[in-house]
C-alpha positions as CSV (number, residue, x, y, z in Angstrom):
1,X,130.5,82.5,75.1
2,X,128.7,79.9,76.8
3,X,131.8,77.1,75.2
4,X,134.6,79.5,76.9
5,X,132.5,80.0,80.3
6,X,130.2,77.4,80.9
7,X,131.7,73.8,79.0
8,X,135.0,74.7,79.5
9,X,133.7,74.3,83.6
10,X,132.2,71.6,82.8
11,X,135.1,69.4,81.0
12,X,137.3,70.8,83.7
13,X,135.9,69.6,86.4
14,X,134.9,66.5,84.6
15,X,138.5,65.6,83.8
16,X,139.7,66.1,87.3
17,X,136.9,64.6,89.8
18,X,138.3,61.1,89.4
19,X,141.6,61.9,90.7
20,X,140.3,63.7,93.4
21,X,138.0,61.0,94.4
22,X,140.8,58.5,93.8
23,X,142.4,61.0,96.6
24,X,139.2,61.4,99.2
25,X,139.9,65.5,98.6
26,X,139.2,68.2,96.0
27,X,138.0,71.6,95.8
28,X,136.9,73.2,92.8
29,X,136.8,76.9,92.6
30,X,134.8,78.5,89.4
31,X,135.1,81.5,88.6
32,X,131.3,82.8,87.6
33,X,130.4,86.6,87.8
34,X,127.9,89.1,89.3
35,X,126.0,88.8,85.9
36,X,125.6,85.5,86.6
37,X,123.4,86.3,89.8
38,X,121.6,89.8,88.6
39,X,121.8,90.1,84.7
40,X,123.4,92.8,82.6
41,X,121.5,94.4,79.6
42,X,123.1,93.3,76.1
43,X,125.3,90.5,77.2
44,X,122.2,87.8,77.9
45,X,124.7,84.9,76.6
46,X,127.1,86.0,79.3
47,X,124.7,85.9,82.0
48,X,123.3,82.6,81.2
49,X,127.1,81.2,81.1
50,X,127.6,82.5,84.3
51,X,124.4,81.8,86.1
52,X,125.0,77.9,84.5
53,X,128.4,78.1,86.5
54,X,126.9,78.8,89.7
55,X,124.0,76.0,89.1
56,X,126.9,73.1,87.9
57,X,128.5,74.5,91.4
58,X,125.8,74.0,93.4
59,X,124.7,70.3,91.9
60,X,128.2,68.8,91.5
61,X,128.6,69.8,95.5
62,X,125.5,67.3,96.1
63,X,127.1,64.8,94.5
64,X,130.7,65.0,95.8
65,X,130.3,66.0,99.4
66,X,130.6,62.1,100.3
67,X,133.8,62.1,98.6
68,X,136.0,65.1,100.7
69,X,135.4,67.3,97.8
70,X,133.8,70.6,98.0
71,X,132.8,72.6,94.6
72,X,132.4,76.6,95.0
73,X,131.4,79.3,92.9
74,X,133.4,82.7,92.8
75,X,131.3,85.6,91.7
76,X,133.0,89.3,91.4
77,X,132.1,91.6,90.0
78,X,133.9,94.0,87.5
79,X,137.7,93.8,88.2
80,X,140.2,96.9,87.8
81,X,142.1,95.5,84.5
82,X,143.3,96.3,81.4
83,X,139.7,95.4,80.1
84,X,139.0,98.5,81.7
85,X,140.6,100.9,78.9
86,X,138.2,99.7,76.4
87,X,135.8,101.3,78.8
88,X,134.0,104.8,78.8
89,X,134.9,107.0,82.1
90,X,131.4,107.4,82.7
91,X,130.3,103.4,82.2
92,X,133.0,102.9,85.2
93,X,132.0,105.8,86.9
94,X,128.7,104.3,87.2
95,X,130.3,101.0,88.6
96,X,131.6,102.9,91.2
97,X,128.7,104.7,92.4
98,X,126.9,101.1,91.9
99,X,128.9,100.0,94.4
100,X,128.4,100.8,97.8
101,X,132.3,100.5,98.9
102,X,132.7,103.6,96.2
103,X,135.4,101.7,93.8
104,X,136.2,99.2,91.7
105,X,137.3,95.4,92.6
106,X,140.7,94.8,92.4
107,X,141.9,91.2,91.0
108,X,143.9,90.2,94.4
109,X,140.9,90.6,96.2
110,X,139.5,87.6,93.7
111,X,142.4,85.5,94.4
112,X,142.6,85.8,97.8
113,X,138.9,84.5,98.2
114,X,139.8,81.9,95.6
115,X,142.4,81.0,98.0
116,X,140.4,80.6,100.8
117,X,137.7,78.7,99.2
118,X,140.3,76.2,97.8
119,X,141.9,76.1,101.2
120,X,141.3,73.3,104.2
121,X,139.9,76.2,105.8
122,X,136.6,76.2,103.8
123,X,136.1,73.3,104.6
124,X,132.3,73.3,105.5
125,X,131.4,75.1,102.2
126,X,130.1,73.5,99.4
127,X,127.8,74.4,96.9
128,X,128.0,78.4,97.5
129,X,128.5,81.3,95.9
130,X,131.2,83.9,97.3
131,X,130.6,87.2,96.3
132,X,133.2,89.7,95.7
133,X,131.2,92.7,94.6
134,X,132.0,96.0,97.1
135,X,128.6,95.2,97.7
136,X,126.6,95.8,94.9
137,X,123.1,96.0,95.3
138,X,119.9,96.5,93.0
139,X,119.3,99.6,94.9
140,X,121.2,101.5,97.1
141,X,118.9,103.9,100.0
142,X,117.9,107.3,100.3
């Protein structure tokens, strides 16, 4: 877990900081999660994966910003995929009611704010984490 979700990120963005210093521009996009930011029960691995994502994100924007290269965090929550069939009706269900936009993300909605954050227009944005989550608080009110 923490190899595919956390090193990979790492090794990545090792590999291609040189060029885009060599260039005077970069952005690099990760792709973390909302478990990364709140936890989920029984996938502790995952969260820490995650949460190291969105600390790598935030430190590697420190030390890039002198170089035109911004560093970002992307952090959705669950996506409507095909991941989704292994899931009970009532566990997604409760997603939805989680979520105080009443339904599930939907993967353009990730890409389109991986587009903007890897696009000149973001370009004062560095070190942050974009949610993508419908809203999904702790607690929602009465």
């Amino acid at each position: 877990m923490i190899a595919v979700d956390l090193t990979a990120v790492f090794l990545c963005t090792r590999t291609i900081v040189p060029h885009m210093k060599q260039a005077g521009y970069g952005r690099i996009v990760s792709i973390a999660s909302q478990a990364g930011k709140e936890g989920i029960a029984n996938v502790s691995a995952y969260n820490a994966a995650k949460a190291g994502v969105i600390g790598f994100m935030k430190g590697i924007s420190s030390e890039l910003a002198s170089f035109g290269i911004t560093a970002n965090s992307i952090t959705p929550t669950l996506a409507e995929t095909d991941l989704m069939k292994e899931m009970s009706d009532d566990y997604i269900a409760g997603i939805k009611e989680r979520t105080l936009m009443g339904r599930l993300c939907q993967v353009e909605e990730v890409a389109d704010m991986v587009a903007f954050v890897a696009s000149p227009a973001c370009s004062y944005s560095s070190g942050a984490c974009f949610d993508v989550s419908g809203v999904e608080p702790n607690t929602k009110s009465v």
